[in-house]
C-alpha positions, 0 to 999 in steps of 0.5 A: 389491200387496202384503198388509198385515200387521196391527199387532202389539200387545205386551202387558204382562206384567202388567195391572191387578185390573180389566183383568186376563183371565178365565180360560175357562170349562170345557167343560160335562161333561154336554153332552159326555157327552149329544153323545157318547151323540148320536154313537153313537145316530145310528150304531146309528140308521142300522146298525138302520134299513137292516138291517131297513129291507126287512122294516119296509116290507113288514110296514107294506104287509102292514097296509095290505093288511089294513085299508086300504080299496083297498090290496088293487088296485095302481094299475095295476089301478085304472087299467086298470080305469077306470068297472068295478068293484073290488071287495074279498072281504077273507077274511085277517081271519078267516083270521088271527083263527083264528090269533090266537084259538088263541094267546087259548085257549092263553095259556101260564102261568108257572112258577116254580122255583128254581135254587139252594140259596137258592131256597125251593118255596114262595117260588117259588109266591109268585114265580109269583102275583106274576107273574100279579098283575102280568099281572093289575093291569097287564091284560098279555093286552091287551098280549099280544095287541096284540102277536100281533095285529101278529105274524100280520098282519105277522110282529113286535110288541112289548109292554113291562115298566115300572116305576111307583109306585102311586100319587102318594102312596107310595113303594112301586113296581109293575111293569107290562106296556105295550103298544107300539102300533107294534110295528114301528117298534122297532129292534134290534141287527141283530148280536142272533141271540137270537129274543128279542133278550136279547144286543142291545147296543142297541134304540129305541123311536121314537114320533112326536109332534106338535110342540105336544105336545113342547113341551108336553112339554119345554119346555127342550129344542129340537125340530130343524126339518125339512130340516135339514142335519145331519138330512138327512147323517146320515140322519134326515131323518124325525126332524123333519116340519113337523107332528111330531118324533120321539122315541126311547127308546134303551136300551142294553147295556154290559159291565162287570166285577162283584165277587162275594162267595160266601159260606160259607151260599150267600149271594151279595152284589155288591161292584160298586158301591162307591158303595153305602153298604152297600158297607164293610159287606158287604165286611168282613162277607165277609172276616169269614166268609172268603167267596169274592171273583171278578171277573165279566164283567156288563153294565149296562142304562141308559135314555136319552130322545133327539131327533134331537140333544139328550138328554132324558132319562138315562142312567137305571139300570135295575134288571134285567139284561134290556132290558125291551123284548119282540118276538114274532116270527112267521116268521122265516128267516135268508137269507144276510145277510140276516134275512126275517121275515114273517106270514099276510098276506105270502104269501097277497097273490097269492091274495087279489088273484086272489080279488077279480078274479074275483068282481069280474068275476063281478059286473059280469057278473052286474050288466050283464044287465038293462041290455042294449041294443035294437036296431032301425032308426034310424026305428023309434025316431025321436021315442021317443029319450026313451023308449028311452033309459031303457029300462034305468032306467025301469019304462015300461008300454009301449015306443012305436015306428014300423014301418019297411016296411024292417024288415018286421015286425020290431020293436025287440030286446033283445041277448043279455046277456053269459053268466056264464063258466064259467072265472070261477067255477073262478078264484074257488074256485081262488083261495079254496083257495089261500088256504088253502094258502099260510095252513095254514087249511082249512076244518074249522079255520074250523068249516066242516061236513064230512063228520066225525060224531063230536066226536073226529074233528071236533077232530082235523081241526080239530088238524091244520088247526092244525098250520100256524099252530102256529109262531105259538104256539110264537113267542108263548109263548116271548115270554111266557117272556121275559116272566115271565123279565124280572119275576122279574129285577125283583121282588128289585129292586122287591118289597124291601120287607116287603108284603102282596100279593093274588096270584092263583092258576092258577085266577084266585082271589086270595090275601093274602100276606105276603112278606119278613115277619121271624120271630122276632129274630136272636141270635148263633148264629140268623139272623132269619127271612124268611118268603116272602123274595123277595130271596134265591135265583135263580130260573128261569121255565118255561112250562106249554103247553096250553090255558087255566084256563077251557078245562082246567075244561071238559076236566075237567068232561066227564071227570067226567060221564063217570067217573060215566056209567059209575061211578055209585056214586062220584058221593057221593065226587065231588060237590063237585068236579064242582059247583065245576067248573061255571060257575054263579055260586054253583058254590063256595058249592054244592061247599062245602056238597056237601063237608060230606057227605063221609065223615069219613076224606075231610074229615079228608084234605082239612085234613091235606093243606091244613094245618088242623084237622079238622072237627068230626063231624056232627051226628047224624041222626033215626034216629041219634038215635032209636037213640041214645035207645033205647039210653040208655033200655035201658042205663037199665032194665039200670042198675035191674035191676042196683040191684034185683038188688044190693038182693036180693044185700044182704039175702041176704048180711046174712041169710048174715052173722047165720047166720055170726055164730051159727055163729061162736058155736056155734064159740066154745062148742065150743071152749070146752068142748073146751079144757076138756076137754083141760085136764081130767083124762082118764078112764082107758082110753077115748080122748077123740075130741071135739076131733077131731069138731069140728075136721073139723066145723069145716073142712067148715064153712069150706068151706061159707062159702068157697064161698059168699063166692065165689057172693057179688059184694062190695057196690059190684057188682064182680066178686068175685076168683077165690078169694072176698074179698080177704085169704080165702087157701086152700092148695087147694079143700077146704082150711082157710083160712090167713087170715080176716081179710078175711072178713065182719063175724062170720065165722070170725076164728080165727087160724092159730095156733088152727087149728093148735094140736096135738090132745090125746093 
């Protein structure tokens, strides 16, 4: 029969406003974007599950062996040992606390150091407290050492780098170190070589919820049930229980091509984003200064929120170049194709399994002795069944039975109790040192006595007992590298804005600081200032192994007890620094108050080296003091002395002044009668010699008065001049004086001319 066809409707070429067809509606973008981004999650989902789904498994039986109670006996074992006993001498825990309790001691701490022109000593000191203030508000050793604690167990464990704001009431954000409590459940690129997996194109963070939660949670989203057949194809079968729905972070890494802008003073500014409103800005201000223009190969992170088949969340820009996800990995060996990685627990199973054997037969030898049974005949016990029946249980005061003429004299006795093997107790010590081969922990490491004496010795067998596990510690702090690296990344991103932080120094003390404070304003020839600019500059993390803050203090403190054993006159000069390395709750306040007894020159040091004024002198002491008055009090009795001696000096030199004003006068007359003379007639035929016995009396005289106004000091007690009063001139000792006019009141005042006037002939 043949088909019918159906009627073909012709439509009109035209139909009326309110017939006429709708257009059809758009596909919606964001549900294509969100059904791709589920396409491409699901296929890197199944590449990362089955690459590492072998070293996943065996890690979480490891867990199961180490904390669950019976997992260390195999089925079969149980089974075979039905109504005996199967006892568990758990000895992994300590054994990996030993591991784990060397990676507390010897946390590492980062450095900071810049990189380029633009990265500042200072800053980068600044930078570095940062880090540990964020390790500190974040309580990152938690989530450390959650992390090394599933990394020796298991051989990985992860811990995460967040951003937050820190509080509901300001827009200012913080960084945070999150632990992730399944650390194994992570999935990586299984293309990713790096140990720290940073060239990862991809990871995902699952975490299982249940299915009110995620309701809670999400309302608007719809959670896949479980067998479902999409799930079931695709593999992701386990992403939806009848009680719980998986939910994964998914980041990923995608390359991009980036515009850089070098500019002539080392500034590097990114064009990349031409969205950014600062874009034309930057732009015109680097073809202004004539900066260099490239195009790079980057990469950008983004972050998505995924179900087994919608998106929840993303794709959310992360600031930084780094997925912020950290593994710390414990042995890890590339075999082939295949990637083994594995922890403390992996290889010590065997051992482990053989330890708990032959303790557990051990005692149910030892346990089965008491409870051995009698042995008689059939009517010796005949009517005492009950008795002897409890023998074993029951503390009888006798034990009733019937003589058998059969038996003769023979009564009920007691078998031979098993005897303890000698081959069990070899298996169980055997067992034991295997342990500590296949784990590299002997027993000097554990604090076992042995036959060492001295510390030196006892620390070097604990050392080479370390040596084993040292890989642990190496994995780990490169972890904690990692780390540091991805917060220095996000401190130009979230610390962009000017703040005052309280950082923490390597010795745990806190300090404010201010970073991105503006100094001074910009004019045209001079940029403003930016002190502890944290924007500016690349900077590269480095890492400082060794032993902890608190066990370097300790180190140091028996140094110093020992450098003053055998140097004991130091101990003044070293007195503070030993008392601020104690562990006593006033141990500052007392080296403080110590550091003032210091010499000056070492406390004048001490503030030049710290950039603040020197302190003020020391007061001085009792017998300073006493000294000091005694001085003052014989500086005082000179003083009087002195006044008394320039008293006496006065009267002598007002008594010299009136003999000098006589002389003075005597002089005048003689003169006066010489001149006198020569103006007189002359007497005929006898020479007139007068004139010329006065002028020598005269010069011998003012030899007599310079050399006394030379002995003489002048009034105010200053020495007097070499050669007598100021203005007394001589020509050379002996001589007349050239100028009087500096001499006393009443002196000789004759003038050059006067003494020079020619004598008569």
């Amino acid at each position: 029969m043949a088909r019918k066809q159906p009627r073909r409707v012709e439509r009109p070429t035209s139909l009326p406003p309110e017939v006429e067809e709708k257009p059809a509606r758009p596909a919606n973008p964001k549900a294509e974007a969100n059904a791709k981004v589920i396409t491409v999650a699901t296929k890197r989902w199944q590449r990362a599950d089955l690459a590492d789904k072998d070293n996943r498994m065996a890690a979480y039986a490891d867990l199961d062996f180490l904390f669950v109670e019976g997992a260390q006996w195999p089925e079969d074992a149980k089974l075979a040992r039905a109504g005996r006993p199967c006892l568990e001498f758990n000895r992994l825990p300590t054994t990996i606390a030993q591991i784990t309790g060397d990676i507390r001691q010897m946390r590492p701490a980062v450095k900071v150091v810049p990189v380029d022109s633009r990265g500042d000593v200072k800053t980068a000191d600044v930078i570095a407290g940062m880090v540990r203030y964020v390790e500190n508000r974040s309580d990152a050793p938690a989530a450390y050492f959650t992390g090394a604690d599933q990394q020796v167990a298991a051989g990985i464990g992860h811990w995460r780098v967040e951003t937050e704001y820190g509080s509901d009431s300001t827009f200012e954000q913080e960084i945070r170190i999150s632990a992730i409590p399944d650390g194994i459940a992570v999935r990586w690129d299984p293309d990713a070589k790096n140990p720290t997996r940073e060239d990862a194109r991809f990871c995902f963070v699952p975490v299982d919820m249940s299915r009110d939660v995620f309701e809670e949670t999400y309302p608007d989203a719809t959670a896949a049930e479980m067998g479902d057949a999409e799930l079931t194809q695709s593999g992701l079968s386990e992403w939806a229980t009848a009680d719980t729905v998986r939910v994964a972070e998914y980041w990923t890494k995608s390359p991009i091509k980036k515009t850089l802008a070098l500019m002539p003073d080392g500034e590097i500014l990114d064009l990349t984003d031409t969205a950014d409103e600062d874009h034309e800005e930057k732009l015109a201000r680097a073809e202004a200064a004539g900066a260099r223009i490239e195009k790079r190969d980057g990469h950008k992170i983004e972050r998505y929120l995924i179900t087994a088949n919608e998106v929840l969340e993303g794709p959310t820009p992360w600031p930084g170049r780094f997925i912020p996800i950290v593994p710390v990995v414990g042995i890890e060996m590339q075999v082939g194709r295949r990637r083994i990685r594995r922890g403390v627990v992996r290889t010590a199973k065997d051992a482990q399994r053989a330890y708990n054997y032959a303790r557990s037969t051990q005692t149910e030898v030892v346990a089965l002795q008491p409870k051995a049974p009698f042995i008689g005949t059939e009517t010796q016990f005949k009517g005492y069944e009950a008795v002897w029946q409890t023998a074993n249980t029951e503390n009888h005061p006798f034990l009733p039975y019937n003589a058998d003429p059969k038996a003769g004299t023979a009564m009920p006795q007691r078998v031979q109790p098993p005897v303890a093997s000698a081959g069990l107790a070899e298996l169980t010590r055997e067992a034991a040192e295997d342990m500590k081969a296949v784990t590299g922990v002997y027993d000097a490491s554990l604090g076992a006595r042995s036959n060492e004496t001295s510390g030196r010795a006892i620390r070097a067998r604990q050392q080479e007992g370390d040596v084993g596990s040292f890989v642990y510690i190496v994995n780990f702090t490169r972890a904690v590298r990692h780390t540091g690296s991805i917060v220095v990344d996000l401190i130009p991103h979230i610390y962009d804005t000017e703040r005052t932080l309280r950082i923490i120094g390597e010795d745990g003390k806190v300090d404010l600081v201010q970073i991105n404070q503006a100094q001074g304003l910009a004019t045209d020839d001079v940029a403003e200032r930016i002190a502890n600019d944290v924007t500016v500059g690349a900077y590269d993390v480095a890492m400082e192994m060794g032993p902890s803050y608190t066990t370097r203090r300790e180190a140091a403190l028996d140094g110093m007890i020992q450098l003053l054993g055998a140097a004991p006159e130091v101990a003044p000069l070293v007195l503070d620094l030993l008392a601020q390395a104690q562990d006593w709750p006033l141990a500052d306040k007392i080296a403080k108050r110590i550091r003032t007894m210091l010499p000056p020159q070492i406390q004048a040091e001490e503030a030049q080296e710290e950039g603040r004024p020197p302190p003020p002198p020391p007061p001085p002491s009792p017998e300073q003091q006493a000294a000091a008055a005694a001085e003052q009090h014989k500086q005082q009795l000179e003083a009087g002395r002195q006044q008394l001696d320039l008293a006496k000096l006065d009267v002598e030199r007002q008594r010299i002044q009136a003999e000098m004003a006589k002389v003075q006068a005597e002089i005048d007359r003689a003169a006066a009668e010489a001149q006198a003379r020569v103006t007189g007639p002359a007497q005929p035929g006898q020479p007139d010699t007068r004139l010329e016995d006065i002028a020598q009396a005269v010069q011998h005289l003012s030899q007599i008065v310079a050399t006394i106004l030379e002995e003489l000091p002048p009034a105010d007690g200053t020495p007097s001049p070499e050669n007598g009063p100021p203005g007394l001139e001589t020509a050379e000792p002996g001589a007349m004086p050239v100028d009087l006019s500096g001499a006393p009141q009443g002196a000789l005042s004759l003038t050059r001319a006067q003494w020079a006037c020619p004598a008569p002939r």
